[in-house]
py3Dmol code that shows the C-alpha trace and the ligand (Angstrom):
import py3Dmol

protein = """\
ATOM      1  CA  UNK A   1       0.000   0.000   0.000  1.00  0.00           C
ATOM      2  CA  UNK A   2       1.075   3.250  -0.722  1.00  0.00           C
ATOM      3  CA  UNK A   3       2.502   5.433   2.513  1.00  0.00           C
ATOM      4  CA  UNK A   4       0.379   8.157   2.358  1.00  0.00           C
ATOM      5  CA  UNK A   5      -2.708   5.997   1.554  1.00  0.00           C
ATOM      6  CA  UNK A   6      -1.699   4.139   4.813  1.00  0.00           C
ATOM      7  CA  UNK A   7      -1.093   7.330   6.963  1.00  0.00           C
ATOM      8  CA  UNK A   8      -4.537   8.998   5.663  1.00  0.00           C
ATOM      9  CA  UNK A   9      -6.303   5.932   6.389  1.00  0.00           C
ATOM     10  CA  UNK A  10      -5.030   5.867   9.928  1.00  0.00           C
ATOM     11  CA  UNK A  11      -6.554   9.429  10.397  1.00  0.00           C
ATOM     12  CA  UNK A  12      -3.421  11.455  10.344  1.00  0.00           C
ATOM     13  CA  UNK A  13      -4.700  13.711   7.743  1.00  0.00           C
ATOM     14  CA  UNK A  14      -5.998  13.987   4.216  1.00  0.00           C
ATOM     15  CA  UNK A  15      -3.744  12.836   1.424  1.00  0.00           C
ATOM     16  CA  UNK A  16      -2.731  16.401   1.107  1.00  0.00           C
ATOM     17  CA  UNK A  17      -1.848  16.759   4.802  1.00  0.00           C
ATOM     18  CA  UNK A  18      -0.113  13.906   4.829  1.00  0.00           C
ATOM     19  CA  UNK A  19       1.946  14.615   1.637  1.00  0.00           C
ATOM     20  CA  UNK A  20       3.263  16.974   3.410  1.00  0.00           C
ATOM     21  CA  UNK A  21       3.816  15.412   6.354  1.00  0.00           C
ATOM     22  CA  UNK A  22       6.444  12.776   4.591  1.00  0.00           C
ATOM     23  CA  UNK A  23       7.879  15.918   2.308  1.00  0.00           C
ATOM     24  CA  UNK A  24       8.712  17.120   5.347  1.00  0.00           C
ATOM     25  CA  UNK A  25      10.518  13.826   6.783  1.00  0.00           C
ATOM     26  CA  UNK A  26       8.528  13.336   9.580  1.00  0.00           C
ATOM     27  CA  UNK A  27       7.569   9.506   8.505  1.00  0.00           C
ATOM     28  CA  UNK A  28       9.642   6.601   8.875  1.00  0.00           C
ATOM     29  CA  UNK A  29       9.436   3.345   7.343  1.00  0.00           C
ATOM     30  CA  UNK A  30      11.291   0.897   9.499  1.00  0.00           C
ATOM     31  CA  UNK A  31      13.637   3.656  11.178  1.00  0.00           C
ATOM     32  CA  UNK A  32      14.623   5.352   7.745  1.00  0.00           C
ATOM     33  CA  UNK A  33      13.233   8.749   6.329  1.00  0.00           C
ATOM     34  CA  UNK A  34      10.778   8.130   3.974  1.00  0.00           C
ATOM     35  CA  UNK A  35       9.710  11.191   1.480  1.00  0.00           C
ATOM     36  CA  UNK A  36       7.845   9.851  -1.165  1.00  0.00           C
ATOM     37  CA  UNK A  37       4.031   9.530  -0.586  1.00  0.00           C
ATOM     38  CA  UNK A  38       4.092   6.750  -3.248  1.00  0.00           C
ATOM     39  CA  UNK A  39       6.760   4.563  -1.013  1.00  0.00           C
ATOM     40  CA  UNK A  40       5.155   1.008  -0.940  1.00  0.00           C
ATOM     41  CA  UNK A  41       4.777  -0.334   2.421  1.00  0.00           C
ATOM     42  CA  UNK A  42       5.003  -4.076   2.905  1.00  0.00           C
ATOM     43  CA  UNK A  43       3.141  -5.897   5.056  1.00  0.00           C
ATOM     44  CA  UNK A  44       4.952  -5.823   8.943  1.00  0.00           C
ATOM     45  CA  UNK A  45       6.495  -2.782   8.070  1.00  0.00           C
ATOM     46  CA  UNK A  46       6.931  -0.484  10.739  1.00  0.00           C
ATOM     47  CA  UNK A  47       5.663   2.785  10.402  1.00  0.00           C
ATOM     48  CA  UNK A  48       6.286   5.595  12.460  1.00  0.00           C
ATOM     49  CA  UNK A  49       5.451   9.466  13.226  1.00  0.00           C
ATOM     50  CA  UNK A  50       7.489  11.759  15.213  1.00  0.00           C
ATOM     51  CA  UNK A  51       8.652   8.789  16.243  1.00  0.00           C
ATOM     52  CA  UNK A  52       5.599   6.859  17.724  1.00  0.00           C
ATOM     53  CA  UNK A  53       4.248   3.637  15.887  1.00  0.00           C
ATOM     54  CA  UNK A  54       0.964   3.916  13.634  1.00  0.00           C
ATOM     55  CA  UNK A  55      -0.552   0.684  13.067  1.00  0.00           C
ATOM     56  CA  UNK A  56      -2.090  -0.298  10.223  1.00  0.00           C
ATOM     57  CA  UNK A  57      -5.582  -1.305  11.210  1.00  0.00           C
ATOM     58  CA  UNK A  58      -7.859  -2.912   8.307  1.00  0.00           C
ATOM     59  CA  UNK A  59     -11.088  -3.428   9.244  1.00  0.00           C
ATOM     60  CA  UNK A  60     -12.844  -2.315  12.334  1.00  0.00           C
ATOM     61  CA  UNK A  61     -16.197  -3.503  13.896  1.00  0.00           C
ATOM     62  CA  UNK A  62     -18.434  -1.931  16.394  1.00  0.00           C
ATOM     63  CA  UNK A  63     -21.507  -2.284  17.989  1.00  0.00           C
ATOM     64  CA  UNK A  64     -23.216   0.885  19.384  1.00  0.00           C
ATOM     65  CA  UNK A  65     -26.291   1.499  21.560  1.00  0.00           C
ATOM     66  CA  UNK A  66     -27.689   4.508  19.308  1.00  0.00           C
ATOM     67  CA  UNK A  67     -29.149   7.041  21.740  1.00  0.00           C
ATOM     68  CA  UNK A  68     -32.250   8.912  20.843  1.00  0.00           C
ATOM     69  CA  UNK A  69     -31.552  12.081  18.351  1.00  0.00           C
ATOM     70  CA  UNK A  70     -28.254  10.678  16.765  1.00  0.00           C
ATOM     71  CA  UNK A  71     -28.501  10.353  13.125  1.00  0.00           C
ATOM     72  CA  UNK A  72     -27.358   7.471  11.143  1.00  0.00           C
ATOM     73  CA  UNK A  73     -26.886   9.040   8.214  1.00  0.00           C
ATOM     74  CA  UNK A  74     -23.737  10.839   8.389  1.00  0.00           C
ATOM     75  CA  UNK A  75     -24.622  13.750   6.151  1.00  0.00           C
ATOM     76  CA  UNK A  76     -26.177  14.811   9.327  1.00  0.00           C
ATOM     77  CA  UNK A  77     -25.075  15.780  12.714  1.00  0.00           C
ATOM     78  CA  UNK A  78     -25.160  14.387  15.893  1.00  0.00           C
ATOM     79  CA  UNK A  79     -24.490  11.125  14.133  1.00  0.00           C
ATOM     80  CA  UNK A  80     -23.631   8.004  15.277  1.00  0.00           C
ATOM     81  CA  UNK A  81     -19.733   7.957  14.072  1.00  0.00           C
ATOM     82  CA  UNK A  82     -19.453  11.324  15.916  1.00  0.00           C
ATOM     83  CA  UNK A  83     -19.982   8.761  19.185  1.00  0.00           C
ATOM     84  CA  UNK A  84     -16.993   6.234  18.206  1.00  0.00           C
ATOM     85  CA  UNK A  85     -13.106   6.928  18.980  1.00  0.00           C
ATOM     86  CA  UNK A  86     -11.881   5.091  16.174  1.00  0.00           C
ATOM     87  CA  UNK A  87      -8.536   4.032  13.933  1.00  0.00           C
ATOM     88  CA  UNK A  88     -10.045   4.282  10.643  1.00  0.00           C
ATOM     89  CA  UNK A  89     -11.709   7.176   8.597  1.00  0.00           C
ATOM     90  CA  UNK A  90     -14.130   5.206   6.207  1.00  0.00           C
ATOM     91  CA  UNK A  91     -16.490   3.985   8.884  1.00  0.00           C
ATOM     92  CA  UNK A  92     -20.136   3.924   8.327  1.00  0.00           C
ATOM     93  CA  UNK A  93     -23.277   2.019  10.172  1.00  0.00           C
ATOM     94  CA  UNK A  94     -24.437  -0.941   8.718  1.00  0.00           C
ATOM     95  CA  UNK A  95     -28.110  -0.060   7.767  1.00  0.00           C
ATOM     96  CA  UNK A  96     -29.891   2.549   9.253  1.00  0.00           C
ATOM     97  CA  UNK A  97     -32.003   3.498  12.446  1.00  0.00           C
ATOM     98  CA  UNK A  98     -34.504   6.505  12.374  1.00  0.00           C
ATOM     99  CA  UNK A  99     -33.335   9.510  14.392  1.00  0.00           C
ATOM    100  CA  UNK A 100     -35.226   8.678  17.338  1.00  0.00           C
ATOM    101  CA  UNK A 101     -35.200   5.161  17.460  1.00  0.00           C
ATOM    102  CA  UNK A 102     -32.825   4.076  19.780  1.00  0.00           C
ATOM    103  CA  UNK A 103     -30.758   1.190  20.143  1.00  0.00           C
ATOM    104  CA  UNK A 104     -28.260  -1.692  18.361  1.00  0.00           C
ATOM    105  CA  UNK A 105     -26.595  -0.299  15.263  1.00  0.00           C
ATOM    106  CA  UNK A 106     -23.233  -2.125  13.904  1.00  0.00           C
ATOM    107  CA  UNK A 107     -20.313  -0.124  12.386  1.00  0.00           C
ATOM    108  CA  UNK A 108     -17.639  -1.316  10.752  1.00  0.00           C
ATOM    109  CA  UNK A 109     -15.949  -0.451   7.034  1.00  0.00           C
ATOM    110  CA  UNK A 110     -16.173  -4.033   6.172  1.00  0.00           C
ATOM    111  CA  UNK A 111     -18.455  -2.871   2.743  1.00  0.00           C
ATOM    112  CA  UNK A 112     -18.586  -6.153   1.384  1.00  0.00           C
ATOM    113  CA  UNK A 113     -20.096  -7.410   5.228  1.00  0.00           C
ATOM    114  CA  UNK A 114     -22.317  -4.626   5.394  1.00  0.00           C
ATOM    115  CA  UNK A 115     -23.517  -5.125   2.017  1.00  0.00           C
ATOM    116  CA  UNK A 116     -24.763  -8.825   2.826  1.00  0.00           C
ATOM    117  CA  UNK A 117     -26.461  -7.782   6.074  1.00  0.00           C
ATOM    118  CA  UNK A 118     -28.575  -5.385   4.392  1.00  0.00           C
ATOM    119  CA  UNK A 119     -29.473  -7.877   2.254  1.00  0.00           C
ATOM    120  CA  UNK A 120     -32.790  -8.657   2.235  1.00  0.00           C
ATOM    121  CA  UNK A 121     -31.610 -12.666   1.257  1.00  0.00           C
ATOM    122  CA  UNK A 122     -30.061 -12.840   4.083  1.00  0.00           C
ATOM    123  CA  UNK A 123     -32.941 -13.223   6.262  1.00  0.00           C
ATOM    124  CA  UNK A 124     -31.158 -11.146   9.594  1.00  0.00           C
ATOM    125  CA  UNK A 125     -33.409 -11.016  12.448  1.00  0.00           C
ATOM    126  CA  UNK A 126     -34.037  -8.180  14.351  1.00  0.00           C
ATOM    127  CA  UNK A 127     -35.965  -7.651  17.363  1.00  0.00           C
ATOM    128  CA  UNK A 128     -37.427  -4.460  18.130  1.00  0.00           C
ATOM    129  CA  UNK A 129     -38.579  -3.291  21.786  1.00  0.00           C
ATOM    130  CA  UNK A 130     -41.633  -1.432  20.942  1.00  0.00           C
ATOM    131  CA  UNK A 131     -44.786   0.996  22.685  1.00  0.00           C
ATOM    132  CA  UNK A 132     -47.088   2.716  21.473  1.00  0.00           C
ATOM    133  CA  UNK A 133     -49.678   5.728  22.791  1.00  0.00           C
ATOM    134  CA  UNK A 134     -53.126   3.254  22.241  1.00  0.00           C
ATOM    135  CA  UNK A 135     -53.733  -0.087  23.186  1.00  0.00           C
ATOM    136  CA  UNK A 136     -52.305  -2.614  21.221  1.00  0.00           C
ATOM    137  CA  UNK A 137     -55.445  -4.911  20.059  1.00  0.00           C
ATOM    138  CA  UNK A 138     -55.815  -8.331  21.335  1.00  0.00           C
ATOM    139  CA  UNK A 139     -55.535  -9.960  17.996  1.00  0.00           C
ATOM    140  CA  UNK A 140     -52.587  -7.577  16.184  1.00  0.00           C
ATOM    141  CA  UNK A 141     -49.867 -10.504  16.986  1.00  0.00           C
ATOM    142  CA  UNK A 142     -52.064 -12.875  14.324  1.00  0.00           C
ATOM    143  CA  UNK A 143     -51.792  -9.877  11.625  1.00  0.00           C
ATOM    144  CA  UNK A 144     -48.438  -8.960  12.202  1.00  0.00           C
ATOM    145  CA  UNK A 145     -47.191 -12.227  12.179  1.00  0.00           C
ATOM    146  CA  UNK A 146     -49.087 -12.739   8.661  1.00  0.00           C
ATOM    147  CA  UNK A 147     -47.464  -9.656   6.844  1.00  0.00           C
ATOM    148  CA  UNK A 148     -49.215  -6.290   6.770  1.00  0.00           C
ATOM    149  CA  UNK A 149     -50.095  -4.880   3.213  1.00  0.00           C
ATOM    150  CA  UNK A 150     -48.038  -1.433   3.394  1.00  0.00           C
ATOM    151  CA  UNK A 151     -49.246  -0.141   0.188  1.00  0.00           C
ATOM    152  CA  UNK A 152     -46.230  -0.055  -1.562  1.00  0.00           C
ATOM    153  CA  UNK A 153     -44.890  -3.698  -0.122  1.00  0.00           C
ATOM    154  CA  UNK A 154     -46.584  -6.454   2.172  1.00  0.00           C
ATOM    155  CA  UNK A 155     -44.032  -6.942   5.108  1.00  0.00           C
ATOM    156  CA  UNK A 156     -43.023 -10.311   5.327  1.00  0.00           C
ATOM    157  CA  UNK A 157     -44.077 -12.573   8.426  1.00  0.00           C
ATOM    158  CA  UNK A 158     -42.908 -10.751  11.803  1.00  0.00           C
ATOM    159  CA  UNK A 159     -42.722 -12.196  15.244  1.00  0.00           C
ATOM    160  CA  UNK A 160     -44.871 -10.907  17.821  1.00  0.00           C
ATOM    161  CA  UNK A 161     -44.179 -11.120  21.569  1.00  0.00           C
ATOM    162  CA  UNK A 162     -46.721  -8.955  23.626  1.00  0.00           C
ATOM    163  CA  UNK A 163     -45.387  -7.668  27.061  1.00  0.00           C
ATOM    164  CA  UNK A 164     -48.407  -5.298  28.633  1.00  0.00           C
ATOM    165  CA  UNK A 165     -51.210  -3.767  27.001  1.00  0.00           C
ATOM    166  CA  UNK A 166     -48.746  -1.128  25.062  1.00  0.00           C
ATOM    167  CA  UNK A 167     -45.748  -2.711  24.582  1.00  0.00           C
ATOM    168  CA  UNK A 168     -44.535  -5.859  22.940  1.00  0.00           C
ATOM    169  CA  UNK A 169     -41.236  -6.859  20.742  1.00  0.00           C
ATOM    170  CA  UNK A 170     -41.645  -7.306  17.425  1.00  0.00           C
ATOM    171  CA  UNK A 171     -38.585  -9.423  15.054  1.00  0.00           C
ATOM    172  CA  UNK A 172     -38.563  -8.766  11.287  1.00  0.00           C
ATOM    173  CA  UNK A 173     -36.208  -9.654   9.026  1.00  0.00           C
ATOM    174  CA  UNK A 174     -36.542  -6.291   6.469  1.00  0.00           C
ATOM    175  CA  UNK A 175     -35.219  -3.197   6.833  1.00  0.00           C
ATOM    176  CA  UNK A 176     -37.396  -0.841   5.438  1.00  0.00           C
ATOM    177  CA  UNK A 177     -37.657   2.697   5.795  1.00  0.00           C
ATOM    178  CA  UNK A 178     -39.728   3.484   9.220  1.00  0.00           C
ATOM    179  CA  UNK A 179     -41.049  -0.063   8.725  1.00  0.00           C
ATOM    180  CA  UNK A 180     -41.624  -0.932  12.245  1.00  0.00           C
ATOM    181  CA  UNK A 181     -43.193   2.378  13.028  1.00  0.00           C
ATOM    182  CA  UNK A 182     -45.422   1.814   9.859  1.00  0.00           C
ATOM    183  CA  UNK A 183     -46.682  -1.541  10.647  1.00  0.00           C
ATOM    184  CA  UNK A 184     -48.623   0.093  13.722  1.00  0.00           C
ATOM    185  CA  UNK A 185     -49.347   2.623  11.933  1.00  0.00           C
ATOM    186  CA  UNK A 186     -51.539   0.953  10.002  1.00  0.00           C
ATOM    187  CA  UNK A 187     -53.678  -0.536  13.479  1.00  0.00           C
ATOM    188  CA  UNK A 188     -54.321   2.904  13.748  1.00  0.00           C
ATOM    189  CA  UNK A 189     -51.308   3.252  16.479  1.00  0.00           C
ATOM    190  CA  UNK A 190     -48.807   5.610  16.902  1.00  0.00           C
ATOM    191  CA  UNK A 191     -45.114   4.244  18.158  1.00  0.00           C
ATOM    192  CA  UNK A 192     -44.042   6.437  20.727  1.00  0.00           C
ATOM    193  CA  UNK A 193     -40.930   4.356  21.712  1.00  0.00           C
ATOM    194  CA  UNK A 194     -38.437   1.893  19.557  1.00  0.00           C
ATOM    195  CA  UNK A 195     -35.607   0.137  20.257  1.00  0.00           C
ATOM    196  CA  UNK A 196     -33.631  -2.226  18.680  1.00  0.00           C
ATOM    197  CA  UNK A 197     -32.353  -4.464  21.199  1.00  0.00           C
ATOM    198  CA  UNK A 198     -30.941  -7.562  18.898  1.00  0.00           C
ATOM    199  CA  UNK A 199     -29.456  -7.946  15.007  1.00  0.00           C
ATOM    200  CA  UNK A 200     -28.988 -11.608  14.202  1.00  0.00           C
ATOM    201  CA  UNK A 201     -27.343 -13.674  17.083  1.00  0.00           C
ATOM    202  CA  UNK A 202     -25.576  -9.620  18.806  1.00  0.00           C
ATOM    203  CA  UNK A 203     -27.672  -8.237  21.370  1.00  0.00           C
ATOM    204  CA  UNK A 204     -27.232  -4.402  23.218  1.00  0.00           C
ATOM    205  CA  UNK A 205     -26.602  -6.575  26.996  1.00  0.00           C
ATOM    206  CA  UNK A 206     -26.129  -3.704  29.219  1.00  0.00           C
ATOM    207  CA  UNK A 207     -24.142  -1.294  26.843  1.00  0.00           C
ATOM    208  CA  UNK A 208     -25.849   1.830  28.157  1.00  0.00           C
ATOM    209  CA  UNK A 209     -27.292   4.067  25.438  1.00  0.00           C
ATOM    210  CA  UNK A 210     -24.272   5.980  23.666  1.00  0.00           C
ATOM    211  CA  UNK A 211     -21.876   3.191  24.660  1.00  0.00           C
ATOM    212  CA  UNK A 212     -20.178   0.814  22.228  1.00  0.00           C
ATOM    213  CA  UNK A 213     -17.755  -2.115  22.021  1.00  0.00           C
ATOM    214  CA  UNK A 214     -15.437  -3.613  19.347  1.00  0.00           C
ATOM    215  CA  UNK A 215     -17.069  -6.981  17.970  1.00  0.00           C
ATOM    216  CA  UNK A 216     -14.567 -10.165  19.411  1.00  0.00           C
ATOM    217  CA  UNK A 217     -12.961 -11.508  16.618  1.00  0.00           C
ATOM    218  CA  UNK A 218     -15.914 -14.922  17.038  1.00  0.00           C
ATOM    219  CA  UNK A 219     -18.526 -12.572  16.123  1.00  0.00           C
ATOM    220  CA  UNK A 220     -17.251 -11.104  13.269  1.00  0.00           C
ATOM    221  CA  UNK A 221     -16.417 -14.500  12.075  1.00  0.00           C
ATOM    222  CA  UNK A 222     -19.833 -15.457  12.882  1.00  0.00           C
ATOM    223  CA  UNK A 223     -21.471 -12.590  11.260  1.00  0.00           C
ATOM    224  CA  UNK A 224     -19.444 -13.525   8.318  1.00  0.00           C
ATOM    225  CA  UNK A 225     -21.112 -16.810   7.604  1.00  0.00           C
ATOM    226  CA  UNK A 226     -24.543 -15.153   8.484  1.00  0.00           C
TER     227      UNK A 226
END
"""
ligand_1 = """\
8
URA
N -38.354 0.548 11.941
C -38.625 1.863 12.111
O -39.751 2.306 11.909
N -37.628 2.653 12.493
C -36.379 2.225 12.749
O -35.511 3.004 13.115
C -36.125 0.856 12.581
C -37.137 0.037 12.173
"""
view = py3Dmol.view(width=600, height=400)
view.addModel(protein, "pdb")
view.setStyle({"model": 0}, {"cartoon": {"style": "trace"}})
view.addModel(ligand_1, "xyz")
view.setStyle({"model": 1}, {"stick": {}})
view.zoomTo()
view.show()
């Protein structure tokens, strides 16, 4: 990889910045002055800054507890990246979550993994904690679970699990834009509250809203094969 691809990926600047950077001989490439921004670095090599290390770091995972009013499209601000203290510059979430949902969002800049877990063929479960301001009708599991006709789709079967008169979890396996929150909707209910609290076999545990963690090097393997 080139050496100023390498240091701009590790957040040290822009290509620009970091052009300069190594013009300036402040880069070293296993302990000797490197000034070309095109220098190939092999693999192991041991790149350094003033004198402190910068590790090359490939691909990074997280799993965030979105709180309420983050945005998880990162045109916007608050959004969820501004939350994570990471290595890498090219992170994005993996899928989205409306602005005031709350709850499980992965990030990572795995593209080709975040690509197949949007995928609708891959069938990814994911379990939403949900309330809402009316009483949820005795029989709304039976038509939930059967697919509600949306108008422009029919959402595939869902799993209903009521808890009390307004709340209940609800799994689906599609992603669509303000699905949950539509599929009430059209009961004539309003969601006042969503959370997602699982995506495939990751749950939130007791990350506390805004908190995240890296992914263990099992899960992404796991997710991997999803
Ligand atoms: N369904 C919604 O309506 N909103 C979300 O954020 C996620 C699922």
């Amino acid at each position: 990889m080139r050496l100023d691809k390498y240091l701009a990926d590790m957040k040290l600047g822009t290509r620009s910045e970091v052009k300069k950077l190594i013009q300036k001989g402040k880069i070293k490439v296993d302990g000797t002055v490197i000034k070309k921004a095109d220098f190939h670095v092999s693999d192991g090599a041991k790149v350094t800054y003033l004198d402190e290390e910068i590790d090359y770091v490939a691909y990074e995972y997280y799993l965030l507890n979105k709180p309420k009013g983050y945005y998880s499209t990162l045109d916007y601000s608050p959004n969820v990246l501004e939350l994570i203290d990471s290595r890498r510059k090219d992170l994005a979430p993996v899928g989205r979550l409306d602005k005031d949902t709350e709850g499980l969002i992965l990030i990572t800049n795995d593209g080709q993994m975040a690509h197949k877990l949007i995928s609708p063929k891959s069938h990814i479960n994911k379990r939403y904690y949900v309330i809402t301001d009316k009483l949820l009708p005795l029989d709304i599991g039976k038509d939930l679970e059967k697919g509600v006709d949306l108008g422009d789709f029919v959402s595939m079967p869902a799993v209903y699990e009521p808890i009390d008169e307004y709340s209940c979890f609800l799994t689906i396996q599609e992603g669509k834009y303000h699905q949950v929150r539509r599929m009430f909707e059209h009961f004539g209910l309003t969601v006042i509250y969503l959370k997602r609290m699982s995506f495939s076999f990751l749950e939130l545990g007791n990350l506390e809203s805004g908190e995240y963690r890296e992914l263990t090097e099992a899960e992404v393997e796991a997710l991997q094969n999803v």
